[in-house]
C-alpha positions as CSV (number, residue, x, y, z in Angstrom):
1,X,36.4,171.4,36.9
2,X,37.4,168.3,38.9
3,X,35.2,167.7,41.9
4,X,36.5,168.7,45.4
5,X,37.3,165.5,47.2
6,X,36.0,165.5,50.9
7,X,38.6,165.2,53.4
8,X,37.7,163.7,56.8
9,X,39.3,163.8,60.2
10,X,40.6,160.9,61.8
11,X,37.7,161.0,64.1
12,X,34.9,160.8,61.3
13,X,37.0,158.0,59.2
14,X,37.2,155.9,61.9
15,X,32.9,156.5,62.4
16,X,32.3,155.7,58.5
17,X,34.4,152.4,59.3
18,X,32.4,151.8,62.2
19,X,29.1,152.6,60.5
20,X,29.9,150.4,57.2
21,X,31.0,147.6,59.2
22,X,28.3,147.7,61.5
23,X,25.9,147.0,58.9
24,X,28.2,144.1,56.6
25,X,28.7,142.4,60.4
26,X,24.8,142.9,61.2
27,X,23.6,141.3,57.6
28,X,27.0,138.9,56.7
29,X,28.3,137.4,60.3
30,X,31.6,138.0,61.4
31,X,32.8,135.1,59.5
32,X,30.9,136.4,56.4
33,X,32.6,139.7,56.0
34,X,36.0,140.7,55.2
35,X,37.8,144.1,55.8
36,X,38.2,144.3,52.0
37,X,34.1,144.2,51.8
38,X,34.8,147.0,54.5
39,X,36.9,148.7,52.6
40,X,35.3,149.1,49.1
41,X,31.9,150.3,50.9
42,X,33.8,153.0,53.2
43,X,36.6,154.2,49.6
44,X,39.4,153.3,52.1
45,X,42.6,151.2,51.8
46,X,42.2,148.1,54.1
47,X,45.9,149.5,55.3
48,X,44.0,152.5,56.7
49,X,41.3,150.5,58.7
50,X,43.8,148.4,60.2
51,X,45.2,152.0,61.3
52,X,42.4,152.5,63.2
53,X,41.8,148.9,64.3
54,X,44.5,146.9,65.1
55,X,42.2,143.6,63.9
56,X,39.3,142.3,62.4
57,X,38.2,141.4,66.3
58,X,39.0,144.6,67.2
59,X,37.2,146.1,64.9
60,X,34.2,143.7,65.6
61,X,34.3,144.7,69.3
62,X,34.1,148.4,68.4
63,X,31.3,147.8,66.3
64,X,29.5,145.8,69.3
65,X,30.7,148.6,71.9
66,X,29.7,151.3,69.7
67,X,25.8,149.8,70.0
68,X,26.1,149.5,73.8
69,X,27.1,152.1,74.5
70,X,24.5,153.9,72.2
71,X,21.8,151.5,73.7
72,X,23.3,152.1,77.5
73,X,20.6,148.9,78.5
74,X,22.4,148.6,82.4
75,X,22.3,152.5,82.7
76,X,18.7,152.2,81.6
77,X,17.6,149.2,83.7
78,X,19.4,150.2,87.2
79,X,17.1,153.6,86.9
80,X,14.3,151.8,85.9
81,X,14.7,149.7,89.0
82,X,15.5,152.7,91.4
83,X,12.3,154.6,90.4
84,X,10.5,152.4,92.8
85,X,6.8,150.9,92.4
86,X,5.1,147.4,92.8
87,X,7.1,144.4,91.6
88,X,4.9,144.1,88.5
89,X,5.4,147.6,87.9
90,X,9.1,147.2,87.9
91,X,9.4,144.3,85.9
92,X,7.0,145.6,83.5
93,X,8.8,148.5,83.0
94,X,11.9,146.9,82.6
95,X,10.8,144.3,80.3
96,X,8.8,147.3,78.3
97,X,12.4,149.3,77.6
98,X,14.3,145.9,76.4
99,X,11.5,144.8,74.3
100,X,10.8,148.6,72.7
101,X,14.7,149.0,72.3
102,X,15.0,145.9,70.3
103,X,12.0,146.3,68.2
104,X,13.7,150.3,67.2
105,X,16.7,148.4,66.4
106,X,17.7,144.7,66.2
107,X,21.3,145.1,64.9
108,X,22.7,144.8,68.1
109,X,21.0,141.1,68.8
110,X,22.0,140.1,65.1
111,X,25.9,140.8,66.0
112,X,25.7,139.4,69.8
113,X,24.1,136.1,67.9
114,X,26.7,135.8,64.9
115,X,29.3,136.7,67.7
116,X,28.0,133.7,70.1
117,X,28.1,131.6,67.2
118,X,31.5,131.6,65.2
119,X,33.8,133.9,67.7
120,X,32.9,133.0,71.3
121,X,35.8,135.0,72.5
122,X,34.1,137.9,71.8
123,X,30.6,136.5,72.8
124,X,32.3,136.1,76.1
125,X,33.8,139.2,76.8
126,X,30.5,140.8,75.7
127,X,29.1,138.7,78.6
128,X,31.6,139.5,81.6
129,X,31.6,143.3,79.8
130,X,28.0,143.8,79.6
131,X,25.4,141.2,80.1
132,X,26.4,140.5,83.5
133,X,25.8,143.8,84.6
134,X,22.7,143.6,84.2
135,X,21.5,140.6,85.4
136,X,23.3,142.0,88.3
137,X,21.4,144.9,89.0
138,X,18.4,142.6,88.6
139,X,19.6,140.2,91.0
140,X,20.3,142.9,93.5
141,X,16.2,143.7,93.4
142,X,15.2,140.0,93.9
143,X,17.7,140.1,96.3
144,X,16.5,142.2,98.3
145,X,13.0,141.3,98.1
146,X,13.6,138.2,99.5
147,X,14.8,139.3,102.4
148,X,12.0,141.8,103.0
149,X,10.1,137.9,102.7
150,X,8.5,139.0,99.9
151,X,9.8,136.9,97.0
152,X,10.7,133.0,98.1
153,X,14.4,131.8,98.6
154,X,15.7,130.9,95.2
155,X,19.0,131.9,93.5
156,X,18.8,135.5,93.0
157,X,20.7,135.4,89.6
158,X,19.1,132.5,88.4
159,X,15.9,134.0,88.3
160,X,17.0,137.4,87.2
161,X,18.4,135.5,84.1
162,X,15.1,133.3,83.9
163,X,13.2,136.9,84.0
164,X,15.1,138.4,81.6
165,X,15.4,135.1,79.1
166,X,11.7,135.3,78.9
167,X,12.0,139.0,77.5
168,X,14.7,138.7,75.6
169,X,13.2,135.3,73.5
170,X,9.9,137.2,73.2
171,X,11.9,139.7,71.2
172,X,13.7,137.3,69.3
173,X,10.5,135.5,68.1
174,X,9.2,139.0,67.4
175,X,11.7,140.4,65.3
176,X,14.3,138.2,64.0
177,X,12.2,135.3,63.2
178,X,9.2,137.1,62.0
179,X,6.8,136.0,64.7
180,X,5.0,139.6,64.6
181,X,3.7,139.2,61.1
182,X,1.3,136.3,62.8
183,X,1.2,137.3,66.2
184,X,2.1,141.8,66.4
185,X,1.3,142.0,70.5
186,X,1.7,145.2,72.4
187,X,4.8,145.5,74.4
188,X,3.1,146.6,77.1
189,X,0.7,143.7,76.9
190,X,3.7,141.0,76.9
191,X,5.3,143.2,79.7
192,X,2.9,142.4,81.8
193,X,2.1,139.1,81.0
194,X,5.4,138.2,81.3
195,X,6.2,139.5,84.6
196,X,2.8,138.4,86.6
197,X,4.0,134.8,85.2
198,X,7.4,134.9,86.3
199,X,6.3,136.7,90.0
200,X,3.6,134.0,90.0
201,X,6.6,131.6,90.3
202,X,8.7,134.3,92.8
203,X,6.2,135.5,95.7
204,X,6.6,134.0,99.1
205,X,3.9,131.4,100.3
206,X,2.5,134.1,102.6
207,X,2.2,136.8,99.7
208,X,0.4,134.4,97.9
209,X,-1.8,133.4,100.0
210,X,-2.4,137.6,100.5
211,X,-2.6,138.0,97.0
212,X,-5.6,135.1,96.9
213,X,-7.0,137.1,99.6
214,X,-7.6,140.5,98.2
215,X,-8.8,138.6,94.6
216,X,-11.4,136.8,96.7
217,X,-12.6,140.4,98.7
218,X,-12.5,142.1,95.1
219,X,-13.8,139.4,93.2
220,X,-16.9,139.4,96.1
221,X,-17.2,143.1,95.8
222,X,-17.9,142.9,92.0
């Protein structure tokens, strides 16, 4: 007897283009993979992808979206923020979710670099669609620390994108370039290190000078 053929909706076709794509994109580039390379893994006509993506872009940005939205890193980072705590708990914690997020999964940062590099249209409106965000809600935190004269006056973006660069190339070294197989550290112990060397750079002259105060009392208390 001839085997049944399966019949998808449009809804689940258009996720096994998504899903097939996502990984040729992730390991090939952008560049490096064609919608007939799409095709043959899914069994569909490239005719029928381009029904459900009006380009190779398109289809590109769906496949980065797709991730986002899955990964939701602003959602996750503005409640991270908002639970409240010292500032090395904060930017601990915030540095623990990106870097625990990208060791689970590094497709994501393999398609934002391939995007960066041969189709910075894309790469851009990733940026203004998503990166920003979050170097926003970031900025927002330093912002208002420094004006509570806890943090010193600098650039309150600048430094939320000098925090989160720190994080970010961590993870890079980690996982995409094979640094762990030499070096495997704990997330939580590069959280931390990470964010007592960036707020070394951040607190106000008069936090400081607290901060050398209480080490001295509990250094003399030892």
């Amino acid at each position: 007897m001839p085997t049944a053929q399966v019949r998808y909706s449009a809804a689940d076709r258009r996720e096994q283009i998504l899903e097939a794509a996502t990984q040729l994109f992730a390991r090939q580039g952008f560049q490096g993979t064609t919608t007939k390379q799409i095709s043959e893994q899914t069994g569909v006509t490239e005719a029928l992808i381009f029904r459900h993506f009006a380009s190779k872009d398109e289809l590109y940005w769906a496949v980065i979206e797709r991730k986002i939205k899955a990964a939701a890193p602003g959602e996750h980072m503005r409640e991270r923020v908002g639970a409240g705590g010292s500032d090395l708990e904060v930017l601990s914690g915030v540095a623990t979710q990106i870097l625990e997020r990208r060791a689970k999964d590094q497709t994501l940062s393999r398609l934002l670099l391939y995007s960066a590099l041969e189709n910075h249209r894309l790469s851009h409106r990733f940026f203004r669609t998503y990166v920003a965000e979050c170097y926003e809600v970031l900025a927002d935190y330093i912002r208002r620390r420094i004006a509570e004269g806890k943090f010193r006056p600098v650039d309150p973006l600048l430094a939320a994108r000098g925090f989160l660069g720190m994080v970010v190339y961590h993870s890079w070294i980690q996982e995409l370039f094979g640094g762990k197989r030499y070096q495997n550290f704990s997330v939580q112990e590069v959280s931390k290190t990470l964010a007592e060397v960036w707020l070394q750079g951040m607190l106000s002259a008069p936090e400081i000078a607290s901060s050398q105060r209480t080490a001295k009392f509990n250094n003399g208390n030892k």
